[in-house]
N, CA, C and O atoms as a Tripos MOL2 file, in Angstrom:
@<TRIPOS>MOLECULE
protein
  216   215    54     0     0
PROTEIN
NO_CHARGES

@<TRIPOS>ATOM
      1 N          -8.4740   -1.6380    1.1200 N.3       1 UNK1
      2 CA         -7.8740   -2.4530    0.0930 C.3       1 UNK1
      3 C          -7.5080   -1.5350   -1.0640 C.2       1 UNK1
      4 O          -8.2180   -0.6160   -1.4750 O.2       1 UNK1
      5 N          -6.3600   -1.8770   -1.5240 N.am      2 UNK2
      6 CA         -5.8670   -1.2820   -2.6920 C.3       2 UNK2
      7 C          -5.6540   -1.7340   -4.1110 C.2       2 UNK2
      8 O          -4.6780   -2.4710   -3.9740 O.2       2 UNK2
      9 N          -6.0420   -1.7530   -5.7230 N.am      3 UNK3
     10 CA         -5.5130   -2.5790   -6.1100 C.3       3 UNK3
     11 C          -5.0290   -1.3500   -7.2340 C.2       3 UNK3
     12 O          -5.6780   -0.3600   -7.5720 O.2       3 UNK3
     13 N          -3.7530   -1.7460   -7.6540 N.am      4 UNK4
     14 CA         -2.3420   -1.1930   -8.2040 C.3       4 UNK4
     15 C          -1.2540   -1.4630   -8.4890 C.2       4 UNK4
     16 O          -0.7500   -2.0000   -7.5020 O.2       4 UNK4
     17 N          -0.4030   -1.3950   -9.4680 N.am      5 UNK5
     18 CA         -0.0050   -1.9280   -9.8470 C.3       5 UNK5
     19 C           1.4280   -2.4790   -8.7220 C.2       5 UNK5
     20 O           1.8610   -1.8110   -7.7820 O.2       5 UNK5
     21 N           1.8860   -3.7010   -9.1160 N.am      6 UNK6
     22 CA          2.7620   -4.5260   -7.5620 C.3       6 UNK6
     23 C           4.0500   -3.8750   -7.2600 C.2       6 UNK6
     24 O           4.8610   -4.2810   -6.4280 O.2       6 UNK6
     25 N           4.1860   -2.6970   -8.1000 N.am      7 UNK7
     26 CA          5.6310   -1.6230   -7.7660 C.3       7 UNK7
     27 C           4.9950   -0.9530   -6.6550 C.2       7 UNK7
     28 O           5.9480   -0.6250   -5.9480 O.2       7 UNK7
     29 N           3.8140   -0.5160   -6.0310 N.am      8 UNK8
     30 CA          3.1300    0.6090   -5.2890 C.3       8 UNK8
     31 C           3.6850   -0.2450   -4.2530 C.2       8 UNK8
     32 O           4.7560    0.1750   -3.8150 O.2       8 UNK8
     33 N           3.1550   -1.5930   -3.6090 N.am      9 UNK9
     34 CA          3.4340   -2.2960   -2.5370 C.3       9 UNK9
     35 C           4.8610   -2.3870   -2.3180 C.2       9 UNK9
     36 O           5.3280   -2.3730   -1.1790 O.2       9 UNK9
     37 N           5.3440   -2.4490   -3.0210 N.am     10 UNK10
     38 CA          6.8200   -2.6050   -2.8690 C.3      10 UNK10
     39 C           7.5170   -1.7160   -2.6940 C.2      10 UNK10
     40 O           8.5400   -1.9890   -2.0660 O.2      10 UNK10
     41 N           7.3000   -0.0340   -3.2100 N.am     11 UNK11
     42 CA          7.9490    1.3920   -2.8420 C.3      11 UNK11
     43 C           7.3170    1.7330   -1.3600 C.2      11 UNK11
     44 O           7.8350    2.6030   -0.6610 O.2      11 UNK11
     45 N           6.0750    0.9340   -0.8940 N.am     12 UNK12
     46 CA          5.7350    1.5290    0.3950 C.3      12 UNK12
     47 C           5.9750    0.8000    1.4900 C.2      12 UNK12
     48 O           5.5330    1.1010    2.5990 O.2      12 UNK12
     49 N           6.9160   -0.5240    1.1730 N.am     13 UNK13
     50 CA          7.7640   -1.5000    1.9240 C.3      13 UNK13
     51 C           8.6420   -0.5020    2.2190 C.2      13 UNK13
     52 O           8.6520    0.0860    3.3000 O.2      13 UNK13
     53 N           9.4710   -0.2570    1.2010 N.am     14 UNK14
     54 CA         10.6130    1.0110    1.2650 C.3      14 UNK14
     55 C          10.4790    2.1240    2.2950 C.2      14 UNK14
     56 O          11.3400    2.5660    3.0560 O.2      14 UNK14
     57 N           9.0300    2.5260    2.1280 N.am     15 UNK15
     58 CA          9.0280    3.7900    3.1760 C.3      15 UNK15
     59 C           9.1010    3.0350    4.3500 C.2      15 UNK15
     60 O           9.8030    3.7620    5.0530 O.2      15 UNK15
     61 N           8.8260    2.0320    5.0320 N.am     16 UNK16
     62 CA          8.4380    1.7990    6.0990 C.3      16 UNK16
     63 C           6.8770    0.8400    6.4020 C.2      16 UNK16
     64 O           6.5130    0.1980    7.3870 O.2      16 UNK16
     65 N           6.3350    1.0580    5.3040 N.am     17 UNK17
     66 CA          4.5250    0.6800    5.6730 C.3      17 UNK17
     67 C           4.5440   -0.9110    5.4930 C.2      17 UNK17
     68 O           5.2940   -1.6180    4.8200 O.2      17 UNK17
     69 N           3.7880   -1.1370    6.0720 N.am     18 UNK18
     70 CA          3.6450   -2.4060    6.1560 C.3      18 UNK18
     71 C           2.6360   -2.6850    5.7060 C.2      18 UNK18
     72 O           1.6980   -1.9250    5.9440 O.2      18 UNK18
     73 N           2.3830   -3.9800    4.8040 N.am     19 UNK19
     74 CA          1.1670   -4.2380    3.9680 C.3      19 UNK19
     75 C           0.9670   -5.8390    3.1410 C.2      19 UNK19
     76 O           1.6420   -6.6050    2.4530 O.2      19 UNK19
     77 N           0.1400   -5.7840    3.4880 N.am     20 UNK20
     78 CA         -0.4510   -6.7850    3.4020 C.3      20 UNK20
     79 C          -1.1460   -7.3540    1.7280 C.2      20 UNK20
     80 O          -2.0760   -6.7890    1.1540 O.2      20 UNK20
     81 N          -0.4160   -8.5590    1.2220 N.am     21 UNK21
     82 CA         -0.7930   -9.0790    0.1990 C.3      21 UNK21
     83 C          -2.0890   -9.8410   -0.1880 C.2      21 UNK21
     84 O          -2.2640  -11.0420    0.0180 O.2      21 UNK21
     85 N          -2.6540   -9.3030   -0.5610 N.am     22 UNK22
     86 CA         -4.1840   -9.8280   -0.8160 C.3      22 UNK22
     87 C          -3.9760  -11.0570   -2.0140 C.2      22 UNK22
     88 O          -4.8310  -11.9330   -1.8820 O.2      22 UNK22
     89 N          -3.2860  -11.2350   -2.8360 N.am     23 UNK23
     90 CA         -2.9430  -11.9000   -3.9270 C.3      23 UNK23
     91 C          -3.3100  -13.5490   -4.0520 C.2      23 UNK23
     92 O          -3.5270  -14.2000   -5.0730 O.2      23 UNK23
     93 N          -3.2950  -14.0760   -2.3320 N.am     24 UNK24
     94 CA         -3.6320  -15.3790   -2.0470 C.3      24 UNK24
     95 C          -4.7870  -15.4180   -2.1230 C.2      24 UNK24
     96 O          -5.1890  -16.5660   -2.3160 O.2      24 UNK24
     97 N          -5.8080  -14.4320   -2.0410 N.am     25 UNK25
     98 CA         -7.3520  -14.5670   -1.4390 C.3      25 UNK25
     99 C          -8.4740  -14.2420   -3.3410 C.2      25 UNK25
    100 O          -8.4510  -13.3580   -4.1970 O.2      25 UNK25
    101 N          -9.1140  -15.2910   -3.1830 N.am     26 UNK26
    102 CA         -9.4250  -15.5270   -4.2880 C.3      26 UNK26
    103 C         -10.8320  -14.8690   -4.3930 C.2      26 UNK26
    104 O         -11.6910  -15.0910   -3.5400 O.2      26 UNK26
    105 N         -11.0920  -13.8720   -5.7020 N.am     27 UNK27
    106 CA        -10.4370  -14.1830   -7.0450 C.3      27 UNK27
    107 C          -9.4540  -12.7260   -7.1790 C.2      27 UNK27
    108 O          -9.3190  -11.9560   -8.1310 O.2      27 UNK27
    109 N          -8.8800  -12.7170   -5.8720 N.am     28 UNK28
    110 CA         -7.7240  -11.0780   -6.2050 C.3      28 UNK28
    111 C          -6.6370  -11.9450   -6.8550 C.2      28 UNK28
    112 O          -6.4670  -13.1570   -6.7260 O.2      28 UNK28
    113 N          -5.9450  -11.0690   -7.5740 N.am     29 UNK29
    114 CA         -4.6580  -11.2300   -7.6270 C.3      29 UNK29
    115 C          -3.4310  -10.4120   -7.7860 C.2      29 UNK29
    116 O          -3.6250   -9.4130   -7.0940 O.2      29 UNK29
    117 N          -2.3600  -10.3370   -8.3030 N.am     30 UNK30
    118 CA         -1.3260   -9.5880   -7.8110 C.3      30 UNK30
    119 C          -1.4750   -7.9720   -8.1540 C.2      30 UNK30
    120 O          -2.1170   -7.4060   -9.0390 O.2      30 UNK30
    121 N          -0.7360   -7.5260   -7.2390 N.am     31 UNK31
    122 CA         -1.7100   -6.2360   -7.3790 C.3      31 UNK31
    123 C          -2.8350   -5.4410   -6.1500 C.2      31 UNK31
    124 O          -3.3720   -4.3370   -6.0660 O.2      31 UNK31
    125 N          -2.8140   -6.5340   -5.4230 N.am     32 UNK32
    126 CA         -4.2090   -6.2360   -4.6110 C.3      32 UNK32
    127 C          -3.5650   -6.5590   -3.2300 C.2      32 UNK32
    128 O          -3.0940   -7.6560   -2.9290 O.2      32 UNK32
    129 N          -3.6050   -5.4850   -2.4530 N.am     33 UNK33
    130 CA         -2.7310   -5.2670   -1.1850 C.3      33 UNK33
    131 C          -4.0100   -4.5520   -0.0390 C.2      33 UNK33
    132 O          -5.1000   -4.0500   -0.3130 O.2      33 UNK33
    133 N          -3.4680   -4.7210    1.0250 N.am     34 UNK34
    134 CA         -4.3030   -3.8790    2.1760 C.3      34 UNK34
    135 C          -3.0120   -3.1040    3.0570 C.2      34 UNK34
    136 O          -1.8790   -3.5840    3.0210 O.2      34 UNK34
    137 N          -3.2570   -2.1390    3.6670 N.am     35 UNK35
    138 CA         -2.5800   -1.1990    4.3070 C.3      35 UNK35
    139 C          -3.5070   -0.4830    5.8320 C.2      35 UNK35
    140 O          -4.6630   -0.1510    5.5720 O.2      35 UNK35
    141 N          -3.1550   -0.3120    6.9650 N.am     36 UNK36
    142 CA         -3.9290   -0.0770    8.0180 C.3      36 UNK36
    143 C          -3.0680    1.4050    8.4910 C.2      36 UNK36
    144 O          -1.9020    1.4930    8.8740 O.2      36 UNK36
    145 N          -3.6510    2.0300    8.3900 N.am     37 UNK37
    146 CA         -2.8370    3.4040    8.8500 C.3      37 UNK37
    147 C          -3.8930    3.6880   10.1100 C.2      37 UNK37
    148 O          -5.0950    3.4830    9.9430 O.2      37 UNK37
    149 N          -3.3100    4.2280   11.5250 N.am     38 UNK38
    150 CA         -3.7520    4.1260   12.5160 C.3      38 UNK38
    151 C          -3.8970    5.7920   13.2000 C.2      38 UNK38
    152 O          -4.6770    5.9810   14.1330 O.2      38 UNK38
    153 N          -3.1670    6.7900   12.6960 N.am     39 UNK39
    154 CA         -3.1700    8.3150   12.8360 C.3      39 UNK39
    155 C          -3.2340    8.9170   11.8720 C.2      39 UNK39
    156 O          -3.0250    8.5170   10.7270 O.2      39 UNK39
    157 N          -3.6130   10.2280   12.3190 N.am     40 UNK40
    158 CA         -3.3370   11.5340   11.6410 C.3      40 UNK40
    159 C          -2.2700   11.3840   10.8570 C.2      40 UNK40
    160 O          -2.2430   10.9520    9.7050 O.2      40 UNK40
    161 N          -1.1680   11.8540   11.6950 N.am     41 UNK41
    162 CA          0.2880   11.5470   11.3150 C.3      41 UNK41
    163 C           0.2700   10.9790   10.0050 C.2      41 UNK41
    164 O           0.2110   11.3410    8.8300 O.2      41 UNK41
    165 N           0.3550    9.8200   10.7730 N.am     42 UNK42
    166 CA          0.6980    8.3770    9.6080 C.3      42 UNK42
    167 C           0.0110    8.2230    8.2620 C.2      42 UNK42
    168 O           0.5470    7.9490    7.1890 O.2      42 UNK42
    169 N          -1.3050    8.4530    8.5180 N.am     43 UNK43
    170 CA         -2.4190    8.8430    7.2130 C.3      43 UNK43
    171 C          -1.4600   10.0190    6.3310 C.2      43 UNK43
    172 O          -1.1850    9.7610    5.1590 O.2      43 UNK43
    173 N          -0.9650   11.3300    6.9670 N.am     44 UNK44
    174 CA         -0.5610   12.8540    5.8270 C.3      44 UNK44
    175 C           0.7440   12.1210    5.3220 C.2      44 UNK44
    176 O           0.9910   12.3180    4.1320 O.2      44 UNK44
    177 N           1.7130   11.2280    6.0830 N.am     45 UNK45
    178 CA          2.5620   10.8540    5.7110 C.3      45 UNK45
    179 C           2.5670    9.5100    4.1820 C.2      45 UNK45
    180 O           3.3250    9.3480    3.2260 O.2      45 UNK45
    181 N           1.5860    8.9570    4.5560 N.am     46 UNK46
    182 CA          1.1390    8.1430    3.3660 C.3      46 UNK46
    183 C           0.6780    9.4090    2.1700 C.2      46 UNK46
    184 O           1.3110    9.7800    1.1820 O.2      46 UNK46
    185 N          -0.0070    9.6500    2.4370 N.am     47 UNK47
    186 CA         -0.7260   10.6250    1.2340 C.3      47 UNK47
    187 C           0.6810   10.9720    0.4060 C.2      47 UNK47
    188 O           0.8110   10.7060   -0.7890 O.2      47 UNK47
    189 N           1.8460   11.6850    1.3190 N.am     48 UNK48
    190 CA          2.7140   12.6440    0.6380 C.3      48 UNK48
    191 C           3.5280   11.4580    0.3330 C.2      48 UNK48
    192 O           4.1080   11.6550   -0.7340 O.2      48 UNK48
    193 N           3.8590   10.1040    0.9200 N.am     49 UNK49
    194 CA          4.9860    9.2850   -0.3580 C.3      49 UNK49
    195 C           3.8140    9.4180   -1.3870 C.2      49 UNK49
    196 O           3.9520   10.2340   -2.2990 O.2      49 UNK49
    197 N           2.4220    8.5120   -1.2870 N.am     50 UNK50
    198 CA          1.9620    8.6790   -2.7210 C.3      50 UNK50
    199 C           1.5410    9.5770   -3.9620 C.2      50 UNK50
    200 O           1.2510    9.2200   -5.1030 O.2      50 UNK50
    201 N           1.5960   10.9660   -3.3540 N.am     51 UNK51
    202 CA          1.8900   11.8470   -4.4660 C.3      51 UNK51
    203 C           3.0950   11.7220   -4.8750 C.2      51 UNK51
    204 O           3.2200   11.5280   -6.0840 O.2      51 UNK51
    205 N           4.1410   11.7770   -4.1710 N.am     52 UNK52
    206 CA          5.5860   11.4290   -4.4960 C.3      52 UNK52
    207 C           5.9380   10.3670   -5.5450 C.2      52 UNK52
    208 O           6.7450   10.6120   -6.4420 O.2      52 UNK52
    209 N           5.3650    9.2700   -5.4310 N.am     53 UNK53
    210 CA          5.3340    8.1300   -6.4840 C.3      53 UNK53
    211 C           4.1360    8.0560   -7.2380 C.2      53 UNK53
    212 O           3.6110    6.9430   -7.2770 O.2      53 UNK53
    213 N           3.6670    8.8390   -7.7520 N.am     54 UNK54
    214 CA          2.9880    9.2210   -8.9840 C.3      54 UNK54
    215 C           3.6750    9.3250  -10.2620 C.2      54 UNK54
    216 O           3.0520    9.6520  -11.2720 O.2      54 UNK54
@<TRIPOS>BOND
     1     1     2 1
     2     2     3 1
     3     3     4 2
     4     3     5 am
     5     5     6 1
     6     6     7 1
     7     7     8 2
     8     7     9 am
     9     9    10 1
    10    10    11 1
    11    11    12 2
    12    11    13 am
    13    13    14 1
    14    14    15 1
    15    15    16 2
    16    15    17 am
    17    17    18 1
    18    18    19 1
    19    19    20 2
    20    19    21 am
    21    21    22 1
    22    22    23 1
    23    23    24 2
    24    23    25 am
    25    25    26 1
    26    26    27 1
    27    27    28 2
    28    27    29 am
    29    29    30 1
    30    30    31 1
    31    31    32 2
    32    31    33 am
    33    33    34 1
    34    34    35 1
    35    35    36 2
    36    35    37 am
    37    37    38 1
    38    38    39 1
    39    39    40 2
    40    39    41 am
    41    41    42 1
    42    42    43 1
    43    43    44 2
    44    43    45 am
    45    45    46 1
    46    46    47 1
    47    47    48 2
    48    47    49 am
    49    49    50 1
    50    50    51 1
    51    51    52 2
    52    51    53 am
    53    53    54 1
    54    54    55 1
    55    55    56 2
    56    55    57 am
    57    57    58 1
    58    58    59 1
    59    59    60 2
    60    59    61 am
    61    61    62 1
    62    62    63 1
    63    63    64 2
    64    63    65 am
    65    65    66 1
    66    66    67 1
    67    67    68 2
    68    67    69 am
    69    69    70 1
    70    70    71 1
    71    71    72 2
    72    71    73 am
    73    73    74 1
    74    74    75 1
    75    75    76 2
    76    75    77 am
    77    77    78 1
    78    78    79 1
    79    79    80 2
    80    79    81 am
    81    81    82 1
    82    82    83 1
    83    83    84 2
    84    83    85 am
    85    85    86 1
    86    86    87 1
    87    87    88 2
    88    87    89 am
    89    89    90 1
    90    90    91 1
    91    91    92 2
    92    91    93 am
    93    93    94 1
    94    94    95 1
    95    95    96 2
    96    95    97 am
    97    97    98 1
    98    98    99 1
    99    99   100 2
   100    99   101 am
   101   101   102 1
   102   102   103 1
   103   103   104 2
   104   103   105 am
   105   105   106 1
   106   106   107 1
   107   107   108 2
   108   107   109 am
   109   109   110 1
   110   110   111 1
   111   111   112 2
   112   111   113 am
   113   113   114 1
   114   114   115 1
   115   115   116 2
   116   115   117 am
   117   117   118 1
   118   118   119 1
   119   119   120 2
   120   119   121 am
   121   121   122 1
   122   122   123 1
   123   123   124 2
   124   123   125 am
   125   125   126 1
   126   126   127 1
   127   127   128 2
   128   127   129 am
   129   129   130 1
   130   130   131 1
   131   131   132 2
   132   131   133 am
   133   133   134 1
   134   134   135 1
   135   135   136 2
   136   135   137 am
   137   137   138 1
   138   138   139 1
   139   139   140 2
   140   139   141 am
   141   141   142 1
   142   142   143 1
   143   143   144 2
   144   143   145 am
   145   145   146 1
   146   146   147 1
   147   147   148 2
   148   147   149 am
   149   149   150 1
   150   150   151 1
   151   151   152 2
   152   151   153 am
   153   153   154 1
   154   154   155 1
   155   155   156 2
   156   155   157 am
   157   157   158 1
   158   158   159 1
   159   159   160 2
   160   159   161 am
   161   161   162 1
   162   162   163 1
   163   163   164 2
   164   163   165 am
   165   165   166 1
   166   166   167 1
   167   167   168 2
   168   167   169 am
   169   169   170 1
   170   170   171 1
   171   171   172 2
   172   171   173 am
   173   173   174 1
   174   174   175 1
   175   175   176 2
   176   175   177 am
   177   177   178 1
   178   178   179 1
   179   179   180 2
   180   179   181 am
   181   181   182 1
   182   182   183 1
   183   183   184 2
   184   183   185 am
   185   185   186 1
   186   186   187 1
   187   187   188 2
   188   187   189 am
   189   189   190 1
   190   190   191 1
   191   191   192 2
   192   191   193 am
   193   193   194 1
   194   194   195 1
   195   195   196 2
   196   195   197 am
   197   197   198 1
   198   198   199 1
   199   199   200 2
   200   199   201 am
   201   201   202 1
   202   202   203 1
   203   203   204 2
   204   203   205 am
   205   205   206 1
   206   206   207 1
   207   207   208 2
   208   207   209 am
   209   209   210 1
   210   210   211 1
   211   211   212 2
   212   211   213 am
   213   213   214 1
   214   214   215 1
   215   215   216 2
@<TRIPOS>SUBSTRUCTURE
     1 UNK1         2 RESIDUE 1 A UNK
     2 UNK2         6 RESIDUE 1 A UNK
     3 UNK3        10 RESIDUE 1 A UNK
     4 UNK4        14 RESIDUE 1 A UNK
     5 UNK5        18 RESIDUE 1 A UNK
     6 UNK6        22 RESIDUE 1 A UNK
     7 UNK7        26 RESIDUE 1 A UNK
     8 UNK8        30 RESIDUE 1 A UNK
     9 UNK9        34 RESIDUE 1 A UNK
    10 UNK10       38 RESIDUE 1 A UNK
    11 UNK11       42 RESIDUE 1 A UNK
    12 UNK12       46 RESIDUE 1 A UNK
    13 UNK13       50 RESIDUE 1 A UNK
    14 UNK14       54 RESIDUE 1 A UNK
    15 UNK15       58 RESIDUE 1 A UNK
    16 UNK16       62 RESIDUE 1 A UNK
    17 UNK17       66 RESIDUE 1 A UNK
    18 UNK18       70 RESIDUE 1 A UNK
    19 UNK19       74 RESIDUE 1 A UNK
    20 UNK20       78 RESIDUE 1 A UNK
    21 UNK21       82 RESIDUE 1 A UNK
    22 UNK22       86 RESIDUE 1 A UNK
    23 UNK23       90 RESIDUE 1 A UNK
    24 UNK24       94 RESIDUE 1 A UNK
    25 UNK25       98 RESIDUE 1 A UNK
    26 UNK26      102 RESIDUE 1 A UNK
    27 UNK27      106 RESIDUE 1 A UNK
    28 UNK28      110 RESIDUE 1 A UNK
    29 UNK29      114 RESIDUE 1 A UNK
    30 UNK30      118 RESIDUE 1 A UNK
    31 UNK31      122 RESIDUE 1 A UNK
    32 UNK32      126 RESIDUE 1 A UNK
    33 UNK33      130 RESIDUE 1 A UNK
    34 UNK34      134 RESIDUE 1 A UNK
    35 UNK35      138 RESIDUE 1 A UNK
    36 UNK36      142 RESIDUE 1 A UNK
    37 UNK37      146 RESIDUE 1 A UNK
    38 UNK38      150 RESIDUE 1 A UNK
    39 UNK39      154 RESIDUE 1 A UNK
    40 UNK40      158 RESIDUE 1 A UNK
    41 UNK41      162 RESIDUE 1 A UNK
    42 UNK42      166 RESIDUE 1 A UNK
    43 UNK43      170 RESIDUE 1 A UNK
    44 UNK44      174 RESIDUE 1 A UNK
    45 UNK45      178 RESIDUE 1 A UNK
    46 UNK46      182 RESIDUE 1 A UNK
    47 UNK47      186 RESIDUE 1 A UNK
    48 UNK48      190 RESIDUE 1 A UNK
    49 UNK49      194 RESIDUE 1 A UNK
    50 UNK50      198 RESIDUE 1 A UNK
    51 UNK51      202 RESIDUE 1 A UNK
    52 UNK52      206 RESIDUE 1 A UNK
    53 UNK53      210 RESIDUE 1 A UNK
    54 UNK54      214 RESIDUE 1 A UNK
C-alpha cells in the first residue's frame, strides 16, 4: 500500500502500472493506492519511473 499524493497514481497509470484505489476502503482516503509488482524486471522498472517523478 501506498499513500501519496493522487498525481503518483495517475503518472503510474501513464507508465503502464496498474493500481488499485484504496480510497473506498474506510478510513483511507484519496491518496491511498495499492500496486502488485510480480518481477525483478518490473520491480527496477517501477523504482526508475519513481525516481523519475520525484
Amino acid at each position: 500500500m501506498i499513500r501519496h499524493e493522487p498525481w503518483l497514481g495517475e503518472e503510474l497509470v501513464k507508465h503502464g502500472f496498474l493500481i488499485r484505489d484504496l480510497s473506498n476502503i474506510p478510513p483511507l482516503m484519496k491518496g491511498y493506492f495499492r500496486i502488485s509488482i510480480k518481477t525483478k524486471e518490473i520491480n527496477d522498472l517501477f523504482l526508475n519511473i519513481l525516481s523519475k517523478l520525484r
